[in-house]
N, C-alpha and C positions, 0 to 999 in steps of 0.2 A: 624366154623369160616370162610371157605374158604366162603360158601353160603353168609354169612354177610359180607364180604367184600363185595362181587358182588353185591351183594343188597344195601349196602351205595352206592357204589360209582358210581352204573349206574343208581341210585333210584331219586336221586337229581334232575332231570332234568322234569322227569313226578311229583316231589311233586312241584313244583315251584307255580305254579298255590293258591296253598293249603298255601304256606309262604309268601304269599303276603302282608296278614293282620300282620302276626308279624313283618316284614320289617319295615312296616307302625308305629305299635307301636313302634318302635324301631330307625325309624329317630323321632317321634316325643317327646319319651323319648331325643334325644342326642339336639334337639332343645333348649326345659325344661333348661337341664344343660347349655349348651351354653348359654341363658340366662342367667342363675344363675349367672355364672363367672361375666357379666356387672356387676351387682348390688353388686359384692364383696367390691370394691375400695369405696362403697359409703357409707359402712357398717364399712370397716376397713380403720380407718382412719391414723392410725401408717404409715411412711412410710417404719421402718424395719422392719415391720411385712410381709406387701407387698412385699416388697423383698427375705424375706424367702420364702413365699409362692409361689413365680414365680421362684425361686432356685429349690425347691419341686417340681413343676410342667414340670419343663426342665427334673427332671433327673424320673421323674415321665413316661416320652415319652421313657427314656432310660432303664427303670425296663421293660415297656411294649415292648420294641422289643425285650429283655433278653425272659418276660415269654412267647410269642406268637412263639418263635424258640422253647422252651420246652414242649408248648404245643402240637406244628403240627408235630415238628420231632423228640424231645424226646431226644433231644441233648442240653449240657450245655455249654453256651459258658462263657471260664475264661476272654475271648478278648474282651470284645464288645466295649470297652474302644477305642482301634484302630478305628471303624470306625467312634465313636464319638470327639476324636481328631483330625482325618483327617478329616474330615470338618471343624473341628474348625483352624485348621492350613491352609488349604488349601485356606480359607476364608483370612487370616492372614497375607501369602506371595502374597496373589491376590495386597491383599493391598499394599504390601511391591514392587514389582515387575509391579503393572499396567498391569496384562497381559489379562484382559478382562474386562468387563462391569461388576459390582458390580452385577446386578440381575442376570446375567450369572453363576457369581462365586458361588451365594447362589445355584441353580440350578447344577453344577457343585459338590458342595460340599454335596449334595445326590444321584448323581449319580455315583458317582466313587466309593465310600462305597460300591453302592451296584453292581458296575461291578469287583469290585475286592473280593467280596465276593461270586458272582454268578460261576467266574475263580477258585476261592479256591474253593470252596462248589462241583466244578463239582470233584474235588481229594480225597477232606478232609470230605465228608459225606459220602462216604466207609467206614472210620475207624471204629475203635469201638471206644462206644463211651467216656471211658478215654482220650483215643489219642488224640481226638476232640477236649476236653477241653483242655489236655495241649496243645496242638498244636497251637491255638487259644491264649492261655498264651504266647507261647512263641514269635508270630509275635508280639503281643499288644506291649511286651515289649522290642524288636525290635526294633522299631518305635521310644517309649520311648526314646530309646538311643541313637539312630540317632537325636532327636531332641535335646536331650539333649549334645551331644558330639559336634553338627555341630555348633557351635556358628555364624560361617559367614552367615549361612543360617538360623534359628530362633533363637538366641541369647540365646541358651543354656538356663539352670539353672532360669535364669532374667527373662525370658520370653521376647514376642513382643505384639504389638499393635496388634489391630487387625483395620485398616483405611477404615472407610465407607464414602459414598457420601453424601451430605448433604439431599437428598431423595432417597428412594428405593420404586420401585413398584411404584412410585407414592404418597409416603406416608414418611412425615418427619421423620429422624431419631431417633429425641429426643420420637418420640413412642416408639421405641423399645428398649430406655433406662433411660424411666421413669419407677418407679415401679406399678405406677397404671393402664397403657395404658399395659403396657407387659407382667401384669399379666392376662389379657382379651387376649392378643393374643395364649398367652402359651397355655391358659385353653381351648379356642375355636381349637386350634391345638390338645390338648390332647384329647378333644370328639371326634372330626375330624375321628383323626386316630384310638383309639376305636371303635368309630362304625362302620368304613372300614372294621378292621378288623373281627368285629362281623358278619359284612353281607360276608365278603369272605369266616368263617369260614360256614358257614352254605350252600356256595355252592357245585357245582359237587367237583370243587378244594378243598375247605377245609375239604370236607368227606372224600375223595381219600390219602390225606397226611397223616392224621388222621388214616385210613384202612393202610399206608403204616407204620407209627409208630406200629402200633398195634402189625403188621405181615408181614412185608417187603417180604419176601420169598412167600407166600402165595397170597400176592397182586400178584407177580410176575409170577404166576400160574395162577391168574386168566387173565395175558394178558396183566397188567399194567406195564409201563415203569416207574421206581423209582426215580432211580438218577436226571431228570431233574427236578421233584417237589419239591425233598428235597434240589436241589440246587436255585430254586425259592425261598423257603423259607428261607433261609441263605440270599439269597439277599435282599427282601424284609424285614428281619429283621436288618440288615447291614442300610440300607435305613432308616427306621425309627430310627437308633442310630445316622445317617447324619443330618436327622431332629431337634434332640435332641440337635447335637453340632451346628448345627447354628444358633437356639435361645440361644446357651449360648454366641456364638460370636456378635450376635446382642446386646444380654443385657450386657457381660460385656464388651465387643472391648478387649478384652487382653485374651492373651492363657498363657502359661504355660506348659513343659512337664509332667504334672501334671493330665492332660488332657489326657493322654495315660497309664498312671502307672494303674498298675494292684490293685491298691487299689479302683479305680474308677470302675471295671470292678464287684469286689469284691462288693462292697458297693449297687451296680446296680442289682447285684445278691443277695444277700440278701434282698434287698425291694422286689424281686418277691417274692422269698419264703415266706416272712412272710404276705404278699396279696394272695397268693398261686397263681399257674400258671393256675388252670381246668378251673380259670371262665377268661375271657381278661382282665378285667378290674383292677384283682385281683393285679396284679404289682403294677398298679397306685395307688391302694388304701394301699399297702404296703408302697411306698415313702414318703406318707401323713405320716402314722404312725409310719416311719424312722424317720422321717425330725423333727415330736413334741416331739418325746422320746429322741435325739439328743437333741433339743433344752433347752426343759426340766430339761433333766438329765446335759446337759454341762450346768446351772445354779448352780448346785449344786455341784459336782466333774468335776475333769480333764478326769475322768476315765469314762466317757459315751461309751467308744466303749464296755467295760466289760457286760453294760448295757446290749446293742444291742445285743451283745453276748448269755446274758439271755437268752432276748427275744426271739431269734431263735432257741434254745434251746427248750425253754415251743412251741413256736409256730412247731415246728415241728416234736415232742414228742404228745402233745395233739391236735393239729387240722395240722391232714397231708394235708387238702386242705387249709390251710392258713385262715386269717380273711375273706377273701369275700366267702369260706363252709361253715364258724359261721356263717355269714349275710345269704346265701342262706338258710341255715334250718332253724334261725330263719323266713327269709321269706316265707316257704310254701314250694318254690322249690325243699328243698331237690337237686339239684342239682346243686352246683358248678362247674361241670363238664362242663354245660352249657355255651353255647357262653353268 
């Protein structure tokens, strides 16, 4: 074990040469999709359809920074809820207060997620990892209660606006709160970050974290410093839940502490599960599958979460690597484990 950590994690540098071609394949697959997403809105032409689907897709970014913490460092987070409310609040009081430049704020509001998870992660990726999760549970809802209790400051309970400029970026606002122009942005965001991730996982860093989940003690043996990677990755999944929550404050202008409760964190974690975590993508194609059995089922009873319940149940009883191990051994690979 000890030889194969050594071998992943100082191997990566002399294969590079060798993963060039798959990179290649691999932006011009996230191109493909990218695509795809344009010709959605031309195809669906409902507009609450569109809207669910850009709903799906926002919390679709937030399953995938849930499974990409579980895949590299093997930790569950019950909070991730926190960092995708803090953006969306942060985004909110910007509004509320005038205290910078609206492109500032969106920027702003993925960067503090993930410096304040980079600050926890360098404490709180020691624990084991029970603690982790609750630990994680217990700032989320924290947060929750501060927001909720402060009325003077985000109006409690009611919730507040969330007040944008009449352009961002350069780009009029009513983009990012039509449902057909936002569900192109969401989707091009969600390859975006997929594929980021796909090509980190497969460099020196993403083998070395991986080597460090594997066998932390042992990495450690071979020379490798632990704690700073496993706190990189806390941040950088922090960041992508920042992501998450400010395409939900773009599309809907209005937060809620609702937005921090641990049912959202809960809900977030369960789409990875049942996309399973081995493959990256595996989250986001969980959320899809959340979001039509939700839909679906809330047609017919009140009781769809019972549903959901099932579902995770049979999905993680019979296929332990989620729907995207089904789709890899149907597809050849045999490996969902796979970036």
């Amino acid at each position: 074990m000890t030889r194969e950590i050594a071998q992943d994690a100082a191997g990566v540098p002399a294969r590079a040469g060798a993963s060039r071609p798959g990179a290649s394949r691999l932006l011009l697959v996230a191109g493909a999709l990218a695509a795809t997403g344009f010709a959605v809105p031309w195809v669906v032409s409902s507009q609450l359809v569109l809207t669910l689907m850009t709903q799906s897709v926002i919390y679709a970014i937030l399953a995938t920074a849930i499974g990409f913490m579980i895949r590299q460092n093997g930790l569950t987070s019950f909070g991730h809820a926190a960092f995708f409310g803090l953006a969306v609040y942060l985004m909110a009081l910007n509004g509320k207060f005038d205290a910078m430049p609206a492109e500032l704020a969106v920027l702003a509001a993925i960067a503090l997620p993930a410096a304040v998870a980079f600050l926890a992660g360098l404490i709180i990726v020691r624990l084991p990892a029970l603690a982790f999760s609750m630990l994680t549970l217990a700032v989320a809802q924290s947060l929750h209660e501060i927001m909720l209790r402060w009325r003077e400051l985000a109006n409690g309970d009611d919730g507040m606006p969330v007040r944008l400029p009449s352009r961002l970026f350069g780009v009029g606002i009513e983009v990012f709160q039509a449902p057909s122009s936002m569900f192109v942005v969401c989707w091009v965001v969600l390859v975006l970050v997929v594929t980021g991730l796909m090509l980190l996982a497969r460099s020196h860093f993403g083998v070395l974290t991986v080597a460090i989940r594997e066998n932390e003690e042992r990495a450690r043996y071979v020379g490798y410093r632990t704690l700073l990677p496993r706190a990189l990755i806390f941040a950088l999944s922090a960041a992508i839940g920042g992501v998450a929550g400010v395409l939900f404050a773009l599309y809907n202008a209005f937060v809620t502490p609702g937005a921090l409760h641990w049912s959202l964190s809960g809900e977030a974690l369960i789409m990875a599960v049942i996309g399973g975590t081995h493959a990256l993508w595996g989250p986001a194609l969980g959320a899809m599958v959340f979001f039509v059995v939700k839909d679906a089922v809330g047609d017919v009873t009140e009781h769809w979460p019972a549903i959901i319940g099932g579902t995770l149940i049979v999905v993680t009883v019979l296929l332990p690597h989620g729907v995207s191990g089904l789709l890899g051994r149907f597809g050849g690979r045999g490996g969902a484990g796979k970036p």
